[in-house]
C-alpha positions in Angstrom: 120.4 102.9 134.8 119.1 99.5 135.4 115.2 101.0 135.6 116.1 103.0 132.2 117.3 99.1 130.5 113.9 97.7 131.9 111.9 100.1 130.5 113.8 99.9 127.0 113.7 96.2 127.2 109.5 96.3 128.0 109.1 98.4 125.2 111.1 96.6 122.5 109.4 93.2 123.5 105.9 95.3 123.3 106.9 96.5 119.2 108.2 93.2 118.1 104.9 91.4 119.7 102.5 93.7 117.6 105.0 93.3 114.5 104.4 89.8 114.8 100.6 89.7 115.0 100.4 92.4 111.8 102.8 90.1 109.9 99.9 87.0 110.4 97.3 89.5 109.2 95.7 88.2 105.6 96.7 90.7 103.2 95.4 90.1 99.7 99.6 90.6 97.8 101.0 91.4 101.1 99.7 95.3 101.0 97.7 97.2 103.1 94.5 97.7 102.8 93.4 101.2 102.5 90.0 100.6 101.6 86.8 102.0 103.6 83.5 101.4 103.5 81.3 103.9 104.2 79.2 104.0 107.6 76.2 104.7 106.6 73.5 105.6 103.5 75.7 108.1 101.5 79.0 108.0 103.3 82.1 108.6 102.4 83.9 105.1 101.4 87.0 104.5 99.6 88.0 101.8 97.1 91.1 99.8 97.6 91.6 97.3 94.0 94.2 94.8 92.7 94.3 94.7 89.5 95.5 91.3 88.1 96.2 89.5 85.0 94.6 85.9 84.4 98.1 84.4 85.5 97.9 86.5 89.1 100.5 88.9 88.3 99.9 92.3 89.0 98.9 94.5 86.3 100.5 98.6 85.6 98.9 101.3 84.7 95.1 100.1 84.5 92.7 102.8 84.6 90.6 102.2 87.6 87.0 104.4 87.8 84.3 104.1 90.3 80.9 105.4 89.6 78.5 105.9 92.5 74.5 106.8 92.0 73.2 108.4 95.2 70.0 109.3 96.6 68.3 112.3 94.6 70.1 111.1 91.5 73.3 112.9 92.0 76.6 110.6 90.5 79.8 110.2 92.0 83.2 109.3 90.3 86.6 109.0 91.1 89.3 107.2 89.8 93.0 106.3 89.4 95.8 104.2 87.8 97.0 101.0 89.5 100.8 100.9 90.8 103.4 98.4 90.5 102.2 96.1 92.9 98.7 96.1 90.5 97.1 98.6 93.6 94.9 101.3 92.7 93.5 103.3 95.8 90.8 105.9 94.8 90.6 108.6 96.2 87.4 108.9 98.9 84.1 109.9 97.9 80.2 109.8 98.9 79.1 106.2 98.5 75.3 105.3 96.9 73.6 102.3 96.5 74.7 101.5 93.4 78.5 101.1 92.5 79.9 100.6 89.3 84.1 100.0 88.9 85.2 100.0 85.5 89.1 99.0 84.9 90.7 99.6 81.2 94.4 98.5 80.6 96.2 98.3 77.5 96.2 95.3 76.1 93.2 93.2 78.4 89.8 93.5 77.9 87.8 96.2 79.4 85.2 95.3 82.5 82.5 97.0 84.6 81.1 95.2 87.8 79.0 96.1 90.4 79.8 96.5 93.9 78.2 96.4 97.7 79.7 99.4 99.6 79.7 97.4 102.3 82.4 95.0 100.6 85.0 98.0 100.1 86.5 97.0 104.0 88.2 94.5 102.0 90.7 94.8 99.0 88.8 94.6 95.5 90.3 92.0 93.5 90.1 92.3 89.8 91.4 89.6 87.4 91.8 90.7 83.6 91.6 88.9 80.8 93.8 89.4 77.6 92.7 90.7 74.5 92.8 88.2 72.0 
């Protein structure tokens, strides 16, 4: 009984050790990232954004679209709405060179930028501005 209590003991202490080091962890609104950036030329990578209004809150139901040109000229798109918590995770596709995200809400002004692939390891953060 007293080996069983050890081992119960070892293993609580080892789950609220690596609950402690994820709750350090900067995470852009407290979410996890579940962006990916592809490995390689043409890879499959996923996008990760939060959406924002110009005050920082997060922003519903913004159309988020991600357009990728690869090699031989073939184009890539996938795209989703953002959450509650302003998070809109794309589903995964083949990554090019050249990445364009376009998010459209109601009510903000519509914007396209370009992105690295390589930056997708990290939440995108997207800060709208309000239509006049």
């Amino acid at each position: 009984m007293r080996k069983l209590f050890l081992v119960v003991l070892i293993v609580a202490a080892t789950f609220t050790l690596g609950l402690a080091q994820q709750s350090g962890s900067s995470k852009p609104m407290g979410i996890q990232n579940m962006g990916r950036a592809p490995l390689g030329p043409d890879g499959v990578g996923r996008v990760d954004a939060r959406i924002l209004d110009d005050q920082g809150n997060p922003v519903q139901g913004a159309k988020v679209e991600l357009k990728s040109k690869r090699t031989g000229g073939r184009l890539c798109e996938a795209w989703n709405w953002s959450n509650t918590a302003g998070q809109a995770v794309l589903p995964p596709l083949h990554m090019g060179q050249q990445l364009k995200l376009t998010i459209q809400a109601p009510g903000f002004v519509k914007q396209t930028v370009s992105l690295d692939a390589n930056s997708l390891k990290e939440p995108v953060v997207i800060r709208l501005v309000r239509k006049s």
